[in-house]
DRENTORKOL-3810 file (N, C-alpha, C; in nm, 4 decimals):
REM DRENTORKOL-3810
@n.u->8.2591; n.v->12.9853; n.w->11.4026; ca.u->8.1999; ca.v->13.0277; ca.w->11.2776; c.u->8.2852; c.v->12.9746; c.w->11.1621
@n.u->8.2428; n.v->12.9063; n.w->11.0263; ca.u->8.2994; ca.v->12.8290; ca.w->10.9801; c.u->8.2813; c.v->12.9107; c.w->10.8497
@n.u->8.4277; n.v->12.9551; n.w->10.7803; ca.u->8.4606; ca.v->13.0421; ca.w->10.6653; c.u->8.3657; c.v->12.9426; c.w->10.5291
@n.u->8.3285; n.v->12.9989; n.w->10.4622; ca.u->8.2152; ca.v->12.9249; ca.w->10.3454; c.u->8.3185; c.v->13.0207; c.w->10.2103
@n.u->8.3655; n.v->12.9079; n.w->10.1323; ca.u->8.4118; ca.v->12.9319; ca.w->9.9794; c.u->8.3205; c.v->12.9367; c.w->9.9008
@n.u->8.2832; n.v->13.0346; n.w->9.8025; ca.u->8.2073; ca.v->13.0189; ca.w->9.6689; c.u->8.2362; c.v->12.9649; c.w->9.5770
@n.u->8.1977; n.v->12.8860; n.w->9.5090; ca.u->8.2607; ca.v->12.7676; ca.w->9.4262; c.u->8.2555; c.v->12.8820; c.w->9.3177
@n.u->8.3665; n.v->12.8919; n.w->9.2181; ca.u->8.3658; ca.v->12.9344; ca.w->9.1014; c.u->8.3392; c.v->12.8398; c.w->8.9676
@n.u->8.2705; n.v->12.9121; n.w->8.8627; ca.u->8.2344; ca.v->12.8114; ca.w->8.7497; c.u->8.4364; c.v->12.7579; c.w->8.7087
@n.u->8.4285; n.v->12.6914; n.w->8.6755; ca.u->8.5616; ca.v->12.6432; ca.w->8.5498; c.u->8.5523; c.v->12.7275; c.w->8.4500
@n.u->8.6539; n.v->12.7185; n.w->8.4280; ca.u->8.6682; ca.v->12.8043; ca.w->8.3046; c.u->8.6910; c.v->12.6911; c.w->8.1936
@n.u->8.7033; n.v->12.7101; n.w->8.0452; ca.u->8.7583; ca.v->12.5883; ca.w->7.9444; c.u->8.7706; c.v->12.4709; c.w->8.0270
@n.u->8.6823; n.v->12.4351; n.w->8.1008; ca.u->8.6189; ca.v->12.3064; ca.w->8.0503; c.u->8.5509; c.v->12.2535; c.w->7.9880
@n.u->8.6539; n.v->12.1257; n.w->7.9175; ca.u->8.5825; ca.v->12.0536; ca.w->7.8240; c.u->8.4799; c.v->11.9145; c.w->7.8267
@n.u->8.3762; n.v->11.9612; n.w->7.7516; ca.u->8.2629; ca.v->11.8856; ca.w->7.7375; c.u->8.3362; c.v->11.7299; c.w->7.7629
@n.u->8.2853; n.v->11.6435; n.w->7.8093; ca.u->8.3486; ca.v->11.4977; ca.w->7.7974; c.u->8.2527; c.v->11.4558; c.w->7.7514
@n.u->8.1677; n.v->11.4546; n.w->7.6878; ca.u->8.0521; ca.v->11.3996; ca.w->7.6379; c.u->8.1012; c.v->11.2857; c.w->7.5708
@n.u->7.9867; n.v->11.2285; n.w->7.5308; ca.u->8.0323; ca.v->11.0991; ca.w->7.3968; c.u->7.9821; c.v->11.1271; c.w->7.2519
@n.u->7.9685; n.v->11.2529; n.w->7.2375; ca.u->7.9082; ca.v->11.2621; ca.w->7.1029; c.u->7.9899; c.v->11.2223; c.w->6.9954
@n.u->7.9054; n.v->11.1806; n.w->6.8468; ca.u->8.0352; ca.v->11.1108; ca.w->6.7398; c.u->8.0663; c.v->11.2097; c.w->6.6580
@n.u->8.1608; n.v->11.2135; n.w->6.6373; ca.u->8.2405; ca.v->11.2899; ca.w->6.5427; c.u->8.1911; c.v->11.2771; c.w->6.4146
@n.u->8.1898; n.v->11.3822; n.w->6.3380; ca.u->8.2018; ca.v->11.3534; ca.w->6.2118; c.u->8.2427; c.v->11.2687; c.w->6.1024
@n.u->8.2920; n.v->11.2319; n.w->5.9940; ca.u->8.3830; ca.v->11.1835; ca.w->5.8991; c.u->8.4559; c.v->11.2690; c.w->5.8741
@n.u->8.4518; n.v->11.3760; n.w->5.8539; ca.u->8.5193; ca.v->11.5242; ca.w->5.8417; c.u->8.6368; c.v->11.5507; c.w->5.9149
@n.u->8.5692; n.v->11.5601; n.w->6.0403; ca.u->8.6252; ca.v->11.5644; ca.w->6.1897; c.u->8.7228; c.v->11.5013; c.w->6.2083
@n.u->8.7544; n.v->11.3297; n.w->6.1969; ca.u->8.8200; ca.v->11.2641; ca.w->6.2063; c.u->8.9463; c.v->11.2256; c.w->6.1576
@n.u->9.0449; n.v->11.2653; n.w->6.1854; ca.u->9.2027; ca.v->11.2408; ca.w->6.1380; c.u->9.2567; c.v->11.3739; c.w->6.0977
@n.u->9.1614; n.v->11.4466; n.w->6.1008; ca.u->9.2355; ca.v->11.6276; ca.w->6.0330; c.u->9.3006; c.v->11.7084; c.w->6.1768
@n.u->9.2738; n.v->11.7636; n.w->6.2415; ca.u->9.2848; ca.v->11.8728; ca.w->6.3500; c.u->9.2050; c.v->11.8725; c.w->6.4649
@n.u->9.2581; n.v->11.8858; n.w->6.5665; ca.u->9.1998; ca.v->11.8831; ca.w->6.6737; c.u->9.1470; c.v->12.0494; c.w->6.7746
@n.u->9.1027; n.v->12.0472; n.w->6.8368; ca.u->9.0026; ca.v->12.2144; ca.w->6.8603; c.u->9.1911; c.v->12.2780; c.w->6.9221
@n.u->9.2914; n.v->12.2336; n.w->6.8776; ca.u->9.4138; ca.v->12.3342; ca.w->6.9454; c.u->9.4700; c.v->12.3343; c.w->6.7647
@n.u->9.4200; n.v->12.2847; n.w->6.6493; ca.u->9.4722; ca.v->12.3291; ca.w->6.5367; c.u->9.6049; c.v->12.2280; c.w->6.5134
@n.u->9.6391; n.v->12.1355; n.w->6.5959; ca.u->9.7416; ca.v->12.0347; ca.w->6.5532; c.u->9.6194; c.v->11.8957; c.w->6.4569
@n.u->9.7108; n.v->11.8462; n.w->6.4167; ca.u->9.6865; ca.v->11.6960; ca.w->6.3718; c.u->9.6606; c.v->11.6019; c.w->6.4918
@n.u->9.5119; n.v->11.5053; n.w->6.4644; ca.u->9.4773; ca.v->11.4185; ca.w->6.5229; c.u->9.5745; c.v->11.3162; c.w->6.5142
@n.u->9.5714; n.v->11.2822; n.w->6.6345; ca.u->9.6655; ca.v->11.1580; ca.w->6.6512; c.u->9.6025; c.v->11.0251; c.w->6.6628
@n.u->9.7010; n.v->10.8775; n.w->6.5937; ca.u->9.5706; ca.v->10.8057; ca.w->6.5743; c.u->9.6691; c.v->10.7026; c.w->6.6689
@n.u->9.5926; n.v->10.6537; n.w->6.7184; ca.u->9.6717; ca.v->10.5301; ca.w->6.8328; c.u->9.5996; c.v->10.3407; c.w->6.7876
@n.u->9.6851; n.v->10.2813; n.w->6.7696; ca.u->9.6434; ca.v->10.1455; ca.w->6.7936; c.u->9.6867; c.v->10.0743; c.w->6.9332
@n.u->9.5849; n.v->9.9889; n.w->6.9222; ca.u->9.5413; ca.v->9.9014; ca.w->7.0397; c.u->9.5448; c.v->9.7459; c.w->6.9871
@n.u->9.6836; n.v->9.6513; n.w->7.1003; ca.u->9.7300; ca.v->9.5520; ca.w->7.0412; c.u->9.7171; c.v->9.4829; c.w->7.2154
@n.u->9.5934; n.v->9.3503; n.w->7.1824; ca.u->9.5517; ca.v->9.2631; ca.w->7.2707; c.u->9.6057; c.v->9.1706; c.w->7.2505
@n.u->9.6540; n.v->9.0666; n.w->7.3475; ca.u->9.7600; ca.v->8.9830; ca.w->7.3469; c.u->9.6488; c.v->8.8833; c.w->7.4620
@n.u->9.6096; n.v->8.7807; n.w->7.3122; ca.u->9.5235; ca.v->8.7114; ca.w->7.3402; c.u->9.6070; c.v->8.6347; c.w->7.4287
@n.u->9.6849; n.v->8.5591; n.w->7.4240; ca.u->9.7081; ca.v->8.4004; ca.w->7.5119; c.u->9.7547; c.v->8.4669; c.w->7.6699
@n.u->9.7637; n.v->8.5969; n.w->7.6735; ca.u->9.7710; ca.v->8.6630; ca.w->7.8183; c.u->9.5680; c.v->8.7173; c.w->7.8801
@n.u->9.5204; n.v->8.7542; n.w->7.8055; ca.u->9.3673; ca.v->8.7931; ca.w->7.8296; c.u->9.2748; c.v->8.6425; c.w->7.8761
@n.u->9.2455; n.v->8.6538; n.w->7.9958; ca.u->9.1266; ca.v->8.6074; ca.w->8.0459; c.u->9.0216; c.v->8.6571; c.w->8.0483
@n.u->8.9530; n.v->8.7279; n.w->7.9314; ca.u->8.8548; ca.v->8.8147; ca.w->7.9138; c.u->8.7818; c.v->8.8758; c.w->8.0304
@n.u->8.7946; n.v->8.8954; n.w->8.1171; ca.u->8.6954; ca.v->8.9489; ca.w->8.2151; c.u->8.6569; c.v->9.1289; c.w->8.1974
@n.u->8.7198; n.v->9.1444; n.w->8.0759; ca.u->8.6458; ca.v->9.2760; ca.w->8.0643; c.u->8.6492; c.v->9.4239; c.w->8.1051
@n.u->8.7299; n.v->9.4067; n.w->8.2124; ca.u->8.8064; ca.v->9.5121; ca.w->8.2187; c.u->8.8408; c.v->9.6469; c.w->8.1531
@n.u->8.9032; n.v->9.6226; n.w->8.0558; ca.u->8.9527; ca.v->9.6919; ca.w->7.9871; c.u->8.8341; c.v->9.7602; c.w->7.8963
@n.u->8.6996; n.v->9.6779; n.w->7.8754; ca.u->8.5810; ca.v->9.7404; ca.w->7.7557; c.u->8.5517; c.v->9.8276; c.w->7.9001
@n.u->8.5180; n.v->9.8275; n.w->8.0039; ca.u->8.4244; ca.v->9.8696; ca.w->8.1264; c.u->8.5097; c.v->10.0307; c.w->8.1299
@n.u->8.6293; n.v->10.0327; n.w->8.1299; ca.u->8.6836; ca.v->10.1594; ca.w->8.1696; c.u->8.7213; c.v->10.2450; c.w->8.0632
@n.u->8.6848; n.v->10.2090; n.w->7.9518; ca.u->8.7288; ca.v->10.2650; ca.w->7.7978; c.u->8.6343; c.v->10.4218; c.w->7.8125
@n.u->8.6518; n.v->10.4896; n.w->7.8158; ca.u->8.5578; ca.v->10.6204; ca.w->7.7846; c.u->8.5301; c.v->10.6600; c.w->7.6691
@n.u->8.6039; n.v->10.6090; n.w->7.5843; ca.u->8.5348; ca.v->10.6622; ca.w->7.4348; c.u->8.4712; c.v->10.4991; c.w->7.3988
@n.u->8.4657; n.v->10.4166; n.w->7.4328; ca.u->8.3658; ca.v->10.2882; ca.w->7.3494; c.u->8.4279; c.v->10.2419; c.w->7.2651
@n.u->8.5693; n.v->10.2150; n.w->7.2809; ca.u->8.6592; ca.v->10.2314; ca.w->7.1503; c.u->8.6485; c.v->10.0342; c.w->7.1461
@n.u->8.6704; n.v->9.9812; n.w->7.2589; ca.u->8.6450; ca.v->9.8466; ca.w->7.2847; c.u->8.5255; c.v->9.7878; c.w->7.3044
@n.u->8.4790; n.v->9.6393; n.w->7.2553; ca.u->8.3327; ca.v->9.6064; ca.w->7.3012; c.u->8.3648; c.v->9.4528; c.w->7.3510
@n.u->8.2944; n.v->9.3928; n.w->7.3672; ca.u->8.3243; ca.v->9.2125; ca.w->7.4011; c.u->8.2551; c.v->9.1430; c.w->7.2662
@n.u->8.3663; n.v->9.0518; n.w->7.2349; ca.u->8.3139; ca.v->8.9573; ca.w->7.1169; c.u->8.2111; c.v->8.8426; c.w->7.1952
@n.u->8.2233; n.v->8.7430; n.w->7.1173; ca.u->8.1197; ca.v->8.6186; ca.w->7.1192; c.u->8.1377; c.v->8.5239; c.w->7.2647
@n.u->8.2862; n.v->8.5312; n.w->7.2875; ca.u->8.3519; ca.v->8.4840; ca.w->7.4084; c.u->8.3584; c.v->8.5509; c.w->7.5007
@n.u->8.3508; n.v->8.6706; n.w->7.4669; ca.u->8.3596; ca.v->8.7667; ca.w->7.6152; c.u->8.4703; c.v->8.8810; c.w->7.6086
@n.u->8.5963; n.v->8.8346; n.w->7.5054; ca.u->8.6824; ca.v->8.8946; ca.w->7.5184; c.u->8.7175; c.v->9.0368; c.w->7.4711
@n.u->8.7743; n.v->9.0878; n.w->7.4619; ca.u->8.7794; ca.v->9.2464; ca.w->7.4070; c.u->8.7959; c.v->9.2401; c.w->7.2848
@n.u->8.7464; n.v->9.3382; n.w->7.1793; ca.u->8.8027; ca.v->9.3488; ca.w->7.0528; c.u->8.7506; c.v->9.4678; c.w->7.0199
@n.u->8.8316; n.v->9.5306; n.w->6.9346; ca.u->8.8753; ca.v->9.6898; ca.w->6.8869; c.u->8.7624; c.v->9.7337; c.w->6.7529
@n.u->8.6356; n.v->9.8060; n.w->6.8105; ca.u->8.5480; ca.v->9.8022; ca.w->6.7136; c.u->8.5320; c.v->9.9978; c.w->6.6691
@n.u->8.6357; n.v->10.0768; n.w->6.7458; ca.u->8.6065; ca.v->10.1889; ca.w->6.7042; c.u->8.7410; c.v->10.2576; c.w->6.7242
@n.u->8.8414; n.v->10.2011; n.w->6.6448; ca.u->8.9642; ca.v->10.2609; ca.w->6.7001; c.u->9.0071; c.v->10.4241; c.w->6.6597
@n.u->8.9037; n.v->10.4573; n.w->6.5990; ca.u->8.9650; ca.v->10.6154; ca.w->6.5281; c.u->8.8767; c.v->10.7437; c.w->6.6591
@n.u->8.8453; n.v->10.6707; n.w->6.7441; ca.u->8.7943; ca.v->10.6961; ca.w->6.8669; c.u->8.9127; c.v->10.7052; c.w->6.9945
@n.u->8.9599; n.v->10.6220; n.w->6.9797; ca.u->9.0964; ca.v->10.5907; ca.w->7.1205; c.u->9.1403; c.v->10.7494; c.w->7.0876
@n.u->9.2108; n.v->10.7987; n.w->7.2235; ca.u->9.2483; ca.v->10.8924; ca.w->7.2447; c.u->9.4148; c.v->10.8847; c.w->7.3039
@n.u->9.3965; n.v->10.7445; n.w->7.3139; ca.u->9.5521; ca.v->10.6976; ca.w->7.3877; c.u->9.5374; c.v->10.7127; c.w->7.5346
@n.u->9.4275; n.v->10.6786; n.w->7.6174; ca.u->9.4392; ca.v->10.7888; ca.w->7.7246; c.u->9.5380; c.v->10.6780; c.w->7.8351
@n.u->9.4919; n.v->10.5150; n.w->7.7890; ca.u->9.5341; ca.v->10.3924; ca.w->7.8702; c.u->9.4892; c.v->10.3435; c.w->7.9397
@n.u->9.3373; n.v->10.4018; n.w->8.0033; ca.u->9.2935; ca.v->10.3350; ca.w->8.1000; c.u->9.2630; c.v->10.1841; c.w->8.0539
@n.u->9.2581; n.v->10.1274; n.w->7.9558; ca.u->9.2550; ca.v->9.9912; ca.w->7.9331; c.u->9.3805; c.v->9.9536; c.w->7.9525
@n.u->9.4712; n.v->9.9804; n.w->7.9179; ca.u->9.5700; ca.v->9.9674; ca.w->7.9595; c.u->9.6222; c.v->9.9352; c.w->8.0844
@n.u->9.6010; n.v->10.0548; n.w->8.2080; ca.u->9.5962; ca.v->10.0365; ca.w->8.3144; c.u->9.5456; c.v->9.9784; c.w->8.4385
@n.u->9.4473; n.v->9.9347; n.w->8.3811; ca.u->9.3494; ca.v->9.8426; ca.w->8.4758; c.u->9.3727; c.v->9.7366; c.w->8.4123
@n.u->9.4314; n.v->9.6841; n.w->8.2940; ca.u->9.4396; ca.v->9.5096; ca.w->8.3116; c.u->9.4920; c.v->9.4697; c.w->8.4045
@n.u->9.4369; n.v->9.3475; n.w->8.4542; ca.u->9.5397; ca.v->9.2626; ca.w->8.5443; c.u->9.6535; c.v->9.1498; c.w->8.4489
@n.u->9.5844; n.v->9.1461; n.w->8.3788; ca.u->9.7321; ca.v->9.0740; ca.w->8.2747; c.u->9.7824; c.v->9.0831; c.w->8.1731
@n.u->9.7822; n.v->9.2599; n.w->8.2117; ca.u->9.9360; ca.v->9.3308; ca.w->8.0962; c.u->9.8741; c.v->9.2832; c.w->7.9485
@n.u->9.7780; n.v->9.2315; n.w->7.9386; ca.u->9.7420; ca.v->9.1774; ca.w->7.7916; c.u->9.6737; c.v->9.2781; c.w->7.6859
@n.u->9.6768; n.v->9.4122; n.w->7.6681; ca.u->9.6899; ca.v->9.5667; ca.w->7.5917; c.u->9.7310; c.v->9.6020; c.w->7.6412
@n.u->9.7768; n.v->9.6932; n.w->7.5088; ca.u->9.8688; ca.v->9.7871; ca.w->7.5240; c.u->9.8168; c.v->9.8978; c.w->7.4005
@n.u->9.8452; n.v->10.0192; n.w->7.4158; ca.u->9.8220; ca.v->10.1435; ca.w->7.3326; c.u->9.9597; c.v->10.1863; c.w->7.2657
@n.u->9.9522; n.v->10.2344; n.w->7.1899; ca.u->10.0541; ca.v->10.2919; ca.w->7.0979; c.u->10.0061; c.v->10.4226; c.w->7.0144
@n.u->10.0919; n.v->10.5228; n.w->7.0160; ca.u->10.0716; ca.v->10.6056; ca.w->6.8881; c.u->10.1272; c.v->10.5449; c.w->6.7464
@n.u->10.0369; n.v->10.5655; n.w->6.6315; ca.u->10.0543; ca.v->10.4998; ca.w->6.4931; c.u->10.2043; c.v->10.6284; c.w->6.4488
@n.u->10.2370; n.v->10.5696; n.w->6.4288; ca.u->10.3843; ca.v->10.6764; ca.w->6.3587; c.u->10.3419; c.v->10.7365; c.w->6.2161
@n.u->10.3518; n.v->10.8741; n.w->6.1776; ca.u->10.2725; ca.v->10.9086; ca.w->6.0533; c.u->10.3302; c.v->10.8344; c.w->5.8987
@n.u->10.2685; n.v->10.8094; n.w->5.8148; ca.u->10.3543; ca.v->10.7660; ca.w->5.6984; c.u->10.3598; c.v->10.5938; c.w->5.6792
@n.u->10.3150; n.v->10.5280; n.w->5.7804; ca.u->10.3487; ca.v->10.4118; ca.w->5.7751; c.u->10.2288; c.v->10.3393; c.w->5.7751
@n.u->10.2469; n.v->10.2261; n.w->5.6713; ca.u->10.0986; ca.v->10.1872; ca.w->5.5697; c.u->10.0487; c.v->10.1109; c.w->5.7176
@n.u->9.9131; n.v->10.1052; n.w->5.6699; ca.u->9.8153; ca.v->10.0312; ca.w->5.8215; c.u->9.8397; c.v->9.8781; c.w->5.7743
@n.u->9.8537; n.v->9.7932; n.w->5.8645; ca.u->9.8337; ca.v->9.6553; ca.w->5.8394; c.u->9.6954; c.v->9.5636; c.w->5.8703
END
């Protein structure tokens, strides 16, 4: 006779949805009451053989493919830092960073 578990709901789990944020929303506070954190994303073209990678595993859409194929950064106030572009390149060619506060955007 084979013991049967009742699955319990989760508790605070969070939606992963893709819905868009506001303008509001964006750069103020996050649902724990800290400051949004903003991360850039730095592709290192003469290492990228575009194969794409990195747009395919992005969960927020933060990456898309240009004219060539290759990656380029069309929604960066989206990145969450999480790395999976990061982590699935095969040639180390992004990388994520947190933006340090105070310091002008280039």
């Amino acid at each position: 006779m084979a013991i049967r578990r009742e699955e319990k709901p989760q508790q605070g789990h969070k939606n992963t949805g893709l819905a868009e944020e506001s303008g509001e929303e964006r750069g103020k506070e996050n649902s724990q009451g800290k400051p949004k954190k903003n991360y850039e994303i730095e592709i290192y073209r003469a290492w990228c053989k575009e194969c794409g990678l990195c747009v395919e595993f992005c969960p927020r859409q933060v990456l898309s493919r240009n004219e060539t194929g290759g990656p380029q950064v069309v929604r960066p106030e989206r990145c969450t830092g999480c790395g999976w572009c990061e982590l699935h390149c095969p040639d180390f060619a992004i990388s994520v960073h947190e933006k340090k506060a105070g310091l002008p955007e280039e």
